[in-house]
N, C-alpha and C positions, 0 to 999 in steps of 0.2 A: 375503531377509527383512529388513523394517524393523529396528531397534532398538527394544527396549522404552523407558519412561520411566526406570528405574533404569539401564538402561543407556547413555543419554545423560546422566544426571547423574552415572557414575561418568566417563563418557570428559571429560567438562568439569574434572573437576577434575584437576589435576597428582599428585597422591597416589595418584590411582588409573586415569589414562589407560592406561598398560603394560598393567595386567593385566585392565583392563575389555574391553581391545583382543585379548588374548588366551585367557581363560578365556572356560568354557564354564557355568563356577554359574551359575546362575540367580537371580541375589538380586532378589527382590521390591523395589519401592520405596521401603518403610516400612522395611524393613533397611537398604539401601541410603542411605538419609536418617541412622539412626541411626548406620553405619561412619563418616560424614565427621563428623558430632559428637565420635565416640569420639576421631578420629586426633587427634595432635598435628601443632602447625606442620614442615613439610618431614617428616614420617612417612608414606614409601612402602609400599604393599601389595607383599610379595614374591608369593602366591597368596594364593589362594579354596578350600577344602576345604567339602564337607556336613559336616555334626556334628547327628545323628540327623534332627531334623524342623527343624532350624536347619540356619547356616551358621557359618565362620569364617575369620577372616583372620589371616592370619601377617605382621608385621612385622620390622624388625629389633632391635626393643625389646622385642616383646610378642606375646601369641599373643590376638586380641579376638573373643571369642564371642559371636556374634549369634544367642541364643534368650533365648527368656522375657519380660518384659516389659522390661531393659533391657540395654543390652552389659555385659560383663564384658572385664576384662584380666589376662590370667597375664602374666606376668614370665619373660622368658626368664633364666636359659637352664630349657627344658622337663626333666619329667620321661617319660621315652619306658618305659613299661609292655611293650610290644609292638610291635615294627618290622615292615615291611611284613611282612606276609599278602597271601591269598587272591589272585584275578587280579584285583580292583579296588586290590590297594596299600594296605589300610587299614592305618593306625598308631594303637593305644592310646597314650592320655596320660594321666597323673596331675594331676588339678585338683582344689584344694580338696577332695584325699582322694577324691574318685570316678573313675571311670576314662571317658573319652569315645572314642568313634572317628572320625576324619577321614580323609575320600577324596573322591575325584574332581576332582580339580583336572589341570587340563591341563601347565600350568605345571611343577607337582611331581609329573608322573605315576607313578614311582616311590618314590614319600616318601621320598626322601634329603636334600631339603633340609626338612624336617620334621624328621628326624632329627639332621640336622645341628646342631640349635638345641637341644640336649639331653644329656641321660646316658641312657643306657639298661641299667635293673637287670635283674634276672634273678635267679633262684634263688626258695626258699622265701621268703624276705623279702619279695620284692615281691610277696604275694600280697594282700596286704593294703592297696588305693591311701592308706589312709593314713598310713601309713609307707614309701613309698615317697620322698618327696622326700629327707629325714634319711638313708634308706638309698644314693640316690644321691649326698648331698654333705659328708658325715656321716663322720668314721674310726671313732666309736664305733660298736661293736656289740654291741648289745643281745641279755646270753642269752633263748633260749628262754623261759625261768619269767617271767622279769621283760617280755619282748616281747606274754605271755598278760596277763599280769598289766595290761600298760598298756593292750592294747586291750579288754580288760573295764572299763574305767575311762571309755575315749574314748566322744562319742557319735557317732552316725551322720553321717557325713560329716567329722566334727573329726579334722581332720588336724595331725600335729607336725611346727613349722617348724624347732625346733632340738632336740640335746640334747646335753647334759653332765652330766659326773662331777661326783655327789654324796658327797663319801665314799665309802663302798661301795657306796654305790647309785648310779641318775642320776635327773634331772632331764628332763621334757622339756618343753617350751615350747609351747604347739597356739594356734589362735587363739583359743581359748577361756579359756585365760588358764595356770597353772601345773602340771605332776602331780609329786608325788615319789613315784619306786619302791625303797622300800628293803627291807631286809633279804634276807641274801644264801640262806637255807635256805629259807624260802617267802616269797618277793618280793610284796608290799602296794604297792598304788597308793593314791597319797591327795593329793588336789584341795587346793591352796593355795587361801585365801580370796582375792578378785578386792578392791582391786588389791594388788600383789606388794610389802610393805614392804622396801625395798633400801636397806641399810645402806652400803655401798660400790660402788661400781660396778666399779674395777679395784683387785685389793689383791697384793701379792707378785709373787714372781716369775712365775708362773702366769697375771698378771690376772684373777684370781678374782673375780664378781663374790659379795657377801657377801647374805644376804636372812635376814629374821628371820620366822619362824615358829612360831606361838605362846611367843614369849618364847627359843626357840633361833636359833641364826646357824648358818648354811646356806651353804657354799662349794661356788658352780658354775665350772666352768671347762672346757675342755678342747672346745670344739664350733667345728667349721673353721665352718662356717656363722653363728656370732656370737661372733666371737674376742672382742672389747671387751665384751660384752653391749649391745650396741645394741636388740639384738630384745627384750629382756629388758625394760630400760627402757621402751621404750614402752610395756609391757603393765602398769608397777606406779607405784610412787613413792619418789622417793629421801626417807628421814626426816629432819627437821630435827633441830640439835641440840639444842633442847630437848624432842623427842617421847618420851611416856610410855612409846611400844613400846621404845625401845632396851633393851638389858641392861643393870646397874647392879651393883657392890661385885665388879666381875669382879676385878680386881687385888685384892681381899683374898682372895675365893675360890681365885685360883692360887697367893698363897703361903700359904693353910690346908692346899693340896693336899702342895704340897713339902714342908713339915713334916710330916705324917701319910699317907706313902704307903698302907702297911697298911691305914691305916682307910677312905683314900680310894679302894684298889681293890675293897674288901667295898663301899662302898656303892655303886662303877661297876657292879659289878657284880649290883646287885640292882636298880638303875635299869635295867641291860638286860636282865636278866628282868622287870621291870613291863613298860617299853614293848615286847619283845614279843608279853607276853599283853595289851595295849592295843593293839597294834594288828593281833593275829589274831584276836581274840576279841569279839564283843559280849555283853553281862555282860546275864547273866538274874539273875533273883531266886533268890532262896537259898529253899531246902528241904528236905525230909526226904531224907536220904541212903540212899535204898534203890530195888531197881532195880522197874522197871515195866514194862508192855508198850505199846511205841511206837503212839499212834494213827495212823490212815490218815488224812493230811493231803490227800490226790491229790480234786482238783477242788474246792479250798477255795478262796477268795480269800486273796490272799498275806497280804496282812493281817491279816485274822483267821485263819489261821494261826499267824504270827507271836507275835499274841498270846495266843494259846493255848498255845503251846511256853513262853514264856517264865512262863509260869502255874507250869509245870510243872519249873522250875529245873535248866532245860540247863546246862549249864557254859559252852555260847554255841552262838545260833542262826545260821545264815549264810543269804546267798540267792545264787542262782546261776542265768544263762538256761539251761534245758533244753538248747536248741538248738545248733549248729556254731557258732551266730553270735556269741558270747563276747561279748552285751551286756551293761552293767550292769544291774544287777536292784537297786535299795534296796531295801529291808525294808521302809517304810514308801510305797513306790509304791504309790498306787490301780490301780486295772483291767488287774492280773497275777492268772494263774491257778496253782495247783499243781498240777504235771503228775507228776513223782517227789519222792523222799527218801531222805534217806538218815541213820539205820539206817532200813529198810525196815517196812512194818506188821509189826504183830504179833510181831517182836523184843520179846525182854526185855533190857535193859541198865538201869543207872544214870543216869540225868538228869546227878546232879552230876557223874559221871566222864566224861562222854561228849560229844559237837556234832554237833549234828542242822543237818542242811544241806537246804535246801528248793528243788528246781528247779522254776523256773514261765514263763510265758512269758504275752504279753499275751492278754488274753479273745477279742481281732478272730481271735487266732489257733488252729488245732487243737494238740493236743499234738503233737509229735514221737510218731513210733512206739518210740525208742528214744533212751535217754536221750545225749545231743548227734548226735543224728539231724538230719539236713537242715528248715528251718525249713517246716511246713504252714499254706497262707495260705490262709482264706476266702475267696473270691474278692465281691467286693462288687459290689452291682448299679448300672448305671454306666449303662444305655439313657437319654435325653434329657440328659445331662451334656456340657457343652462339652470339649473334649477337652483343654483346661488344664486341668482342676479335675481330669477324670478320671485324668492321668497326675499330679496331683500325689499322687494317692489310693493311683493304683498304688504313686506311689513311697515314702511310706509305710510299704506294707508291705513292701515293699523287692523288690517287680517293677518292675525301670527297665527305660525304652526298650519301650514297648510298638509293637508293628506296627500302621500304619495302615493299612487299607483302602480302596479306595470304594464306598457300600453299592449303588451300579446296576453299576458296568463291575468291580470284581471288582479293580482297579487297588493297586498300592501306591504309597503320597502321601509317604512319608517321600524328600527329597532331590529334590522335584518344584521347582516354580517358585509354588506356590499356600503361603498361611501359609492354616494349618487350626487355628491356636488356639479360635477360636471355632466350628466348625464341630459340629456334636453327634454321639455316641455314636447310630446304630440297633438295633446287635447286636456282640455281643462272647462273645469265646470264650478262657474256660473261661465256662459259665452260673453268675449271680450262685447264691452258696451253697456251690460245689464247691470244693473242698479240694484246692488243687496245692501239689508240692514246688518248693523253688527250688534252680535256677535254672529258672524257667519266664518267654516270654514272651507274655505274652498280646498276643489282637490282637482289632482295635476296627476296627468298620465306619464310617466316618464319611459325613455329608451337609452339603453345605453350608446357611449360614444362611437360611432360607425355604422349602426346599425340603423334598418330604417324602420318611419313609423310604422307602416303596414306591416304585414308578419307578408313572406312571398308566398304563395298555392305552391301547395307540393305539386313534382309533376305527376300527373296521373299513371296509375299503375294499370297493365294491359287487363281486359277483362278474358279472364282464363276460360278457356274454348270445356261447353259442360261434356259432360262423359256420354259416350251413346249409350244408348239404352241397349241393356242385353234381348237377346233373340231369344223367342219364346221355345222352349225344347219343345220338339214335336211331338204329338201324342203315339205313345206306342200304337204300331196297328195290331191286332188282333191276328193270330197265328192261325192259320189255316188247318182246319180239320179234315182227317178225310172223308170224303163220300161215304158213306154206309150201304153202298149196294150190295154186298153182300147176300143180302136179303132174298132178293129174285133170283140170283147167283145159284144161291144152294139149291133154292126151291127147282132152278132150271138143272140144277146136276141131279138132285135126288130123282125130279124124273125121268133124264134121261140114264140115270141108274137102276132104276126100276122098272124101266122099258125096255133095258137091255136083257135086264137078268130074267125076264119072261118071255122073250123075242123066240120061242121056241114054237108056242102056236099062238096064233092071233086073237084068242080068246082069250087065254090069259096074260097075252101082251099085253091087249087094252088095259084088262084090269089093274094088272099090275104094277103097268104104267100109270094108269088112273091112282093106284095104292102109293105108290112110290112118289110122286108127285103131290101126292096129299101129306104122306110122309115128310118129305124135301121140307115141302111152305112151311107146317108145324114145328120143323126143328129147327128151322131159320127164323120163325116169330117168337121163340120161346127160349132160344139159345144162348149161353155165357157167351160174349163176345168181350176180347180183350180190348179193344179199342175204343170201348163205349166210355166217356163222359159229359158228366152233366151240363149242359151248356153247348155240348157240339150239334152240329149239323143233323139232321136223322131225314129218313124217309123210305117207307113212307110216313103221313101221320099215321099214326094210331097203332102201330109198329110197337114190342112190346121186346122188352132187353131184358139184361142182367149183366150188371157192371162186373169190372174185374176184381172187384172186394166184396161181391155179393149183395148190392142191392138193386131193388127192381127197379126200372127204368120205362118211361114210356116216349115215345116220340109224340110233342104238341108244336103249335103252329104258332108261331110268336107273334107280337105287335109287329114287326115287322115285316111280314110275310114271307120271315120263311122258319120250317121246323126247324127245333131244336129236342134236344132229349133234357128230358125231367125226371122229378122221381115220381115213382107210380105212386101213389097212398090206395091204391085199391077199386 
């Protein structure tokens, strides 16, 4: 079989002759065009893996994903989710917080050199792809409380590149820009303003980088992943020494402290009772001090919910996702619904002594059946949608990697040789409107562009006119014998031959005649006759032959009714 055009432009180039010559991917043209942009000068493709309705290449620099509209580059070393499975070899990878699968590479038919380019986590931690990297390269580890705490904080897909020890808390660093998780009895996540004011970059023994946050210094340190804070820096700004943010009259402030320990740990101490109920509590309005019975907030909009509770002078309102999926939920997000609460309707408690906690979850979506129950996704209707746009939708609501189909042959497309990006939705299953749990993957009938959904009926082919039936050959008829008269014949000549030859006197006419005619009959029932066979005509019955080869013959009377000659047996 010829080479395709991707596959003589991969074999022309040096970067990728080896493994153009040896894999079996099928990379389309327009991929193949984009690989040799992506590579760097002398950067060899070690394999070709599928990665869903894409491809990918593993280098010894980098791992470069070829889907979507442009390449992307992870940075080895990888983070390995999951090592070879199933009989095709697939390996889970952690990128940018989502988890991918790569297979079928001839090359690395086993994923071991996939692996190889990597850490691979395991346990509860890595359940989460984004914290997976940190968890792989990372000594800190992050409790439980504060691990919940952080990914209700993170948005979908933001993953964290490093972290460090915050005082009693840590720090973690996402591409998104800063989190701090402090306090150590119920652990608060809370988003530094973008970009990160850094006061010092390395300070002590520690190399502590220093960062000021609302008007306090903030010492990170302790993260194998960004020893110097290099990662750090790039995400904020070092302040100059004239900036308004730095702290000021610190040196009077520590020796007012020295001199008045007393006074100075009565008021440490009521500054960490403020800042804990600052930062577990959002502050409702003040009210009558007496208890009430809790309204039924369930299928409100979060919002006005919200402000409705705080009407009614909570001691603090919270929000929380419904669902397993521990998103953040603000208080002030539009298009979330209240799905539970808690205290529960119809409770009576106090406002001012009590926090009403509101779980909601977006409107696109159903409630959970039970409160952090698995997330219930509408299923959206997706027929005439090109099949980018569609899975971008899916992914959304957070059904990735939907199956592709083909809407005539019934085929799956995912890991073929065809890019189906633009190809459009026919039919898709679950039906737009139903309500599936996740993890669920849908799947999508696709047609290519121009063509329509239905396949068209052949036109029908003439029904071929059937063959007559032959004519039955006619039965030979039976060949005519001749009559056998003969018989009488002779027996009439002998006597009138023997009539004749005595015709001299009347006396012995008679006899003679009488002789000769007895003569005639005997030599006519007793005679070779050539004409005689078995089977023919005869008569009279009882009439007595001899065939032309000498054997005796008799004339019988058939079924039929009429003689024929036989053999004599005697």
């Amino acid at each position: 079989m010829s080479p395709t055009a991707a596959q003589r432009l991969l074999r022309d180039d040096p970067r990728t002759a080896e493994v153009a010559a040896r894999e079996v991917v099928p990379l389309p043209l327009r991929r193949a065009e984009a690989l040799l942009r992506t590579l760097r000068s002398g950067e060899r493709v070690l394999a070709l893996y599928h990665q869903g309705l894409g491809y990918a290449a593993l280098t010894r620099d980098a791992l470069i994903l070829l889907s979507g509209e442009a390449p992307s580059r992870v940075v080895r070393p990888l983070v390995i989710l999951r090592p070879a499975y199933s009989g095709a070899s697939r390996v889970d990878v952690s990128v940018n917080g989502l988890a991918i699968t790569l297979w079928g590479s001839r090359i690395d038919a086993s994923g071991e050199l996939l692996q190889g380019t990597g850490t691979t986590v395991s346990g509860s931690s890595a359940d989460d792809p984004r914290l997976a990297d940190v968890v792989a390269g990372e000594r800190i580890s992050l409790p439980d409380d504060h691990k919940k705490a952080l990914l209700a904080e993170l948005e979908p897909g933001e993953s964290v590149r490093s972290l460090y020890q915050c005082g009693w808390g840590y720090a973690a660093l996402t591409g998104n820009g800063l989190v701090l998780v402090r306090n150590l009895m119920a652990p608060k996540a809370t988003r530094v303003p973008e970009p990160v004011s850094i006061l010092r970059r390395e300070s002590g023994i520690l190399n502590a980088a220093v960062i000021v946050v609302d008007g306090k210094e903030y010492r990170l340190h302790g993260s194998r992943l960004d020893p110097k804070g290099e990662l750090l820096a790039e995400s904020g700004q070092l302040l100059p020494a004239d900036s308004s943010l730095r702290p000021r009259g610190r040196a009077r402030l520590s020796a007012w402290v020295r001199r008045r320990p007393v006074l100075a740990s009565l008021i440490a101490a009521a500054m960490v009772s403020a800042a804990w109920n600052a930062g577990h509590e959002t502050p409702a309005r003040a009210g009558a001090d007496h208890a009430v019975v809790v309204p039924d907030f369930k299928g409100a909009a979060l919002t006005t919910a919200v402000a409705d509770a705080r009407r009614q002078s909570w001691m603090k309102v919270t929000t929380a996702d419904a669902s397993s999926s521990f998103r953040r939920v603000p208080a002030s997000a539009p298009g979330f619904r209240v799905c539970f609460q808690s205290p529960s309707h119809a409770e009576t408690v106090r406002p001012s002594a009590s926090a009403l906690t509101l779980y909601a979850v977006p409107e696109k979506e159903a409630c959970p059946t039970r409160l952090l129950a698995l997330r219930r996704i509408v299923m959206p209707g997706l027929v005439g949608e090109r099949y980018d746009r569609a899975s971008r939708l899916l992914g959304d609501l957070g059904l990735e990697h939907p199956a592709a189909w083909h809407a005539y042959t019934g085929q799956r497309l995912d890991g073929g040789s065809r890019d189906v990006d633009d190809w459009r939705v026919c039919r898709q299953q679950p039906e737009p409107d139903h309500e599936v749990s996740l993890p669920t993957q849908p799947g999508l009938w696709l047609i290519g562009p121009g063509d329509q959904c239905t396949k068209p009926s052949p036109k029908p082919k003439p029904k071929p006119k059937p063959k007559p039936k032959p004519k039955p050959k006619p039965k030979p008829k039976p060949k005519p014998q001749p009559r056998t008269g003969g018989t009488s014949g002779s027996t009439s000549a002998g006597g009138t031959s023997g009539g004749t030859s005595a015709g001299g006197t009347s006396g012995g006419g008679s006899t003679g005649g009488s002789t000769g005619g007895s003569s005639g009959t005997t030599g006519g029932t007793t005679g070779s006759r050539p004409g005689i066979q078995f089977g023919g005509y005869c008569s009279p019955v009882g009439a007595i032959a001899t065939t032309a080869d000498g054997r005796p013959a008799k004339c019988f009377m058939g079924r039929d009714g009429r003689a024929r000659w036989g053999y004599n047996s005697g």
